[in-house]
Phi, psi and omega in degrees: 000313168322316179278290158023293189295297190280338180298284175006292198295329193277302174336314179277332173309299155329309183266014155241017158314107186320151177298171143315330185271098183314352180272312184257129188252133146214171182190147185266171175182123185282065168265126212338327200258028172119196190247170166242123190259193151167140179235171198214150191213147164219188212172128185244148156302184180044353193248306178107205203280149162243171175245117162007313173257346132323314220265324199266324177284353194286138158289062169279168171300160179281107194064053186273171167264145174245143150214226220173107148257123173263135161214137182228131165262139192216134148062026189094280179335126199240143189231122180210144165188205202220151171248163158233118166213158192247159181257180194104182187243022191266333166098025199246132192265165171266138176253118169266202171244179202328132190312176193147236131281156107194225200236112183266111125290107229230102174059249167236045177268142188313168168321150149242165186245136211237139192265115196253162190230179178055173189206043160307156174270291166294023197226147172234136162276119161283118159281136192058092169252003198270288166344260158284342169295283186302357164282293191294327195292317194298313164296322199284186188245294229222162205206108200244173205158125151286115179242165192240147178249108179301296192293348164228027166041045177215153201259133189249153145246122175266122162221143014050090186293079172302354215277148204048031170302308153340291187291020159223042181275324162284346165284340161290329190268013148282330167297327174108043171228134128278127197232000000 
């Protein structure tokens, strides 16, 4: 019972550990309504993909853009989508523009065009992402995109170093996602 006990421990000790690839942090979470898996990924302007707490300690210019790629299984359900934000202290959110479409690029394969849901103001939502996203994101390096800043009539470009996404299928298919 005892050893049980110290695998148990160590497993869970383990499994919230960030991966070996410095670009993507994960991390699980046990909850009465099932487990949740979610991995995270970011991005600075002028720097490019980063690690989160780069991200939070780097010394940028006064409005730069930032974003945050998610993908979370809750309940069985996989969910991916993109944050946008700017740094500073002007307190001013980003508007993207309207859900709808738009055009994801995985290396050097032409756009593909991806149908986005919700209308967070600084959040784009993927629809169907186990379909067409999650096959390509498993294969690709780099995960290119465009977003539009309504309120400052300006066009962002994002690429997001996807490469070791792979190294968390299993923590989504213990959540109930296959990725």
């Amino acid at each position: 019972m005892r050893i049980i006990l110290l695998v148990l421990s160590l497993f869970l000790i383990l499994g919230n550990q960030s991966s070996a690839n410095a670009v993507w942090e994960f991390r699980s979470e046990n909850k009465p309504s099932g487990i949740t898996a979610v991995a995270t990924t970011t991005w600075l302007e002028n720097r490019g993909p980063v690690t989160f707490e780069e991200l939070m300690t780097a010394k940028t210019k006064e409005r730069a853009y930032w974003a945050i790629l998610t993908m979370v299984c809750d309940k069985k359900n996989l969910s991916l989508g993109v944050i946008l934000n700017i740094s500073g202290s002007g307190n001013k959110e980003v508007e993207l523009d309207d859900p709808g479409y738009t055009y994801l690029k995985f290396d050097k394969h032409p756009p593909t065009r991806v149908k986005t849901i919700g209308s967070i103001p600084s959040m784009k939502l993927f629809a169907s992402p186990n379909k067409i996203i999650v096959p390509m994101l498993k294969k690709a390096r780099y995960l290119s995109l465009t977003m539009k800043d309504v309120n400052a009539r300006k066009t962002i470009q994002i690429r997001f170093d996807v490469s070791g996404i792979s190294k968390s299928s299993n923590r989504f298919r213990s959540a109930g996602c296959k990725i």
